[in-house]
Steps between C-alpha positions, in 0.01 A plus 500: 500500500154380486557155662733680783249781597244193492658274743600790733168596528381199519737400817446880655111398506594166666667703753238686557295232618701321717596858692123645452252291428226753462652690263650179328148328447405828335772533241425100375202677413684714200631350170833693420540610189826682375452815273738755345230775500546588835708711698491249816214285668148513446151341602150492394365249783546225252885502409825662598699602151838613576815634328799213445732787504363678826489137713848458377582834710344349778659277745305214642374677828396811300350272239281345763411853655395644151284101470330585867485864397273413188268251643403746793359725238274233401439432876377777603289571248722822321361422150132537550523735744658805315181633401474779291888612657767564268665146467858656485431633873338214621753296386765712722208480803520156492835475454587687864260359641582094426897584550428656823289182597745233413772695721232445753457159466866456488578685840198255644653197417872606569345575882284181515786342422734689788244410756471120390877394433725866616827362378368335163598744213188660327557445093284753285232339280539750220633857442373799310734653261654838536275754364194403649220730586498501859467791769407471856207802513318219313531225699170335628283692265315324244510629105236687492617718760871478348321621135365827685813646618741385284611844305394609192768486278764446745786233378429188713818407691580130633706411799849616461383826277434332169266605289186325398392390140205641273300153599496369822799347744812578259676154664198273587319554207106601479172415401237543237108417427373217653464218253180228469390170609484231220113588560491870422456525874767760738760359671436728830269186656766277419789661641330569857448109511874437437590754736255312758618202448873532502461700836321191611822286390744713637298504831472150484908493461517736814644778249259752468672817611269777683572761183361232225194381753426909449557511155265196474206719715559786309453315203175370586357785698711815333637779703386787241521869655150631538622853296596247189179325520326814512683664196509189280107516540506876425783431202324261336154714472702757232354481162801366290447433132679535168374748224640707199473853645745443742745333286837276624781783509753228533461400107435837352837531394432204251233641334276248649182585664378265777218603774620577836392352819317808671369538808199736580390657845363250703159567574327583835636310832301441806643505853277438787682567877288263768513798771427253782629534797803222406650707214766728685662803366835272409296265287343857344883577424600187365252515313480827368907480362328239260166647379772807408765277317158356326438877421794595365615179315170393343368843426196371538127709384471568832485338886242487698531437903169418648540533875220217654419346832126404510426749229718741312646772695654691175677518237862639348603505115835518389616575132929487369692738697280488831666417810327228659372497885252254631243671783350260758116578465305300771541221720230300553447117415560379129235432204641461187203590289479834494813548294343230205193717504671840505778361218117376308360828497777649300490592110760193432643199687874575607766196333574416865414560885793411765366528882702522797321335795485266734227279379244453724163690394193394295613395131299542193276189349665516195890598372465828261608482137826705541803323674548525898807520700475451920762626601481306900675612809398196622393107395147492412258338264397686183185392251695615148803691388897457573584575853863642609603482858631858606781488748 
């Protein structure tokens, strides 16, 4: 069977390049290597390994949607950007969120076509097979924005009503850990190159439909949801380590001990609210749906809001089990300072301060030792810290 699988795959990758250049440039890119371990197709940016007995299911146009279906994952960057997410739900994020982009990009060239040449019959590049994770209340959202609402524990159902798998797309196969350069190095740089230049090619070929040209700016310049920027900074501030008092429960029932991974409270986190005339009552709101999902999620020590325009107007703590609401204290012009020197008088540095504002006030000379978050309403220029445009 080996040989068979081999030279279908081998011809399904040769149509993908005549039909789609841009995707077809990509897949020359990874070495195919069959293996009986797995339960279909899978990826680590520098190989596909696949099943011989799941391609042999396939027919040719699935076999090339499942190909396309694969490389996209290393396209758009799904395997370093799951974070500290729980790869089996990532893996179905992705999964709706590629499918629902290559139906897309199908539709677009099927019209482009109808507009060029009406009476030519349109021929489908590929197909996806049934079972598919596909639903239409996701369509145009990125993953990170599919990861927050898929439900918790809810069975994930592909077009047609089937069921998902426990890993990923149960027909087009999923990915895993992004593997090395030959130097050690990640292959993140590498891949946005490839992804630049077969855009380029495709162009160049007049075959660059409008859905990949976004995938390809996306890519470069990601569309992340302000809320999941904001909580992967808060996430990733949690104190996680293994010790023995809070042993593994999973292996107990062996008689073997091993230390669990634990996490303690967070410690204290600083908020300041720029009350400046161009922070409205909506952008208090937004913002204040977040600071409480910090609350209650986190459990952090404590949070501090520090309301500040030109100097600091007040304060508001909040402990697990408050109910969050953000005042508007002020509304004159914007200095920055104040809040560093307020957050410097206290008894012990907080692990983090996020502030909402609109960036333009007097900085500080120098960037603080804890982390900072801006969290912008609009573009501006900031000295230090990670910056997050709120929209």
């Amino acid at each position: 069977m080996s040989a068979i699988q081999s030279d279908r795959i081998a011809k399904a990758r040769m149509g993908i390049i005549l039909c789609a250049p841009f995707f077809g440039s990509l897949l020359m890119r990874l070495p195919m290597i069959a293996d009986p371990s797995i339960p279909t197709f899978r990826t680590n940016g520098a190989t596909i390994r696949y099943n011989e007995t799941f391609a042999a299911s396939l027919s040719d146009s699935d076999l090339r949607g499942v190909l396309v279906h694969e490389v996209c994952h290393c396209a758009q960057g799904h395997l370093w950007r799951v974070g500290q997410r729980d790869m089996e739900r990532w893996n179905h994020a992705t999964d709706y969120q590629i499918n629902a982009m290559l139906e897309t990009y199908v539709k677009e060239e099927r019209e482009a076509l109808n507009q060029s040449a009406p009476s030519a019959r349109y021929v489908e590049p590929w197909t996806l097979p049934k079972g598919g994770l596909h639903s239409d209340q996701y369509a145009g959202l990125c993953a990170e924005e599919i990861y927050n609402l898929l439900p918790d524990g809810a069975p994930k159902v592909g077009k047609g009503g089937q069921g998902g798998s426990p890993s990923g797309d149960p027909s087009c196969g999923e990915f895993e850990s992004p593997a090395t350069a030959p130097d050690g190095t990640a292959i993140e740089d590498d891949w946005k190159i490839a992804v630049t230049q077969a855009a380029t090619v495709a162009k160049m070929r007049g075959s660059l439909p409008a859905s990949i040209a976004r995938m390809v700016g996306e890519l470069l310049e990601p569309k992340v949801p302000w809320r999941e920027v904001l909580r992967e900074f808060i996430r990733v501030r949690i104190r996680d380590d293994y010790n023995w008092t809070h042993p593994n429960r999973r292996y107990l029932h062996t008689g073997c001990v091993l230390p669990g991974l634990h996490s303690e409270r967070m410690g204290r986190l600083a908020i300041a609210i720029d009350t400046s005339c161009s922070i409205t009552e909506h952008h208090l709101a937004e913002f204040a749906s977040e600071v409480q999902s910090a609350l209650d999620e986190c459990e952090p020590e404590a949070i501090e809001v520090i309301y500040c325009d030109a100097r600091v107007n007040g304060t508001d703590a909040f402990v697990p089990g408050d109910a969050v609401k953000l005042r508007n204290l002020g509304g004159g012009g914007t200095d920055f300072r104040p809040v560093f020197e307020h957050i410097a008088l206290a008894e012990d540095l907080p692990v983090a301060l996020i502030y909402l504002t609109d960036g333009d006030g007097a900085f500080p000379c120098e960037a603080p030792e804890y982390p900072v978050l801006w969290a912008t309403i609009q573009p501006n220029q900031y000295p230090f810290g990670e910056v997050v445009a709120v929209k």
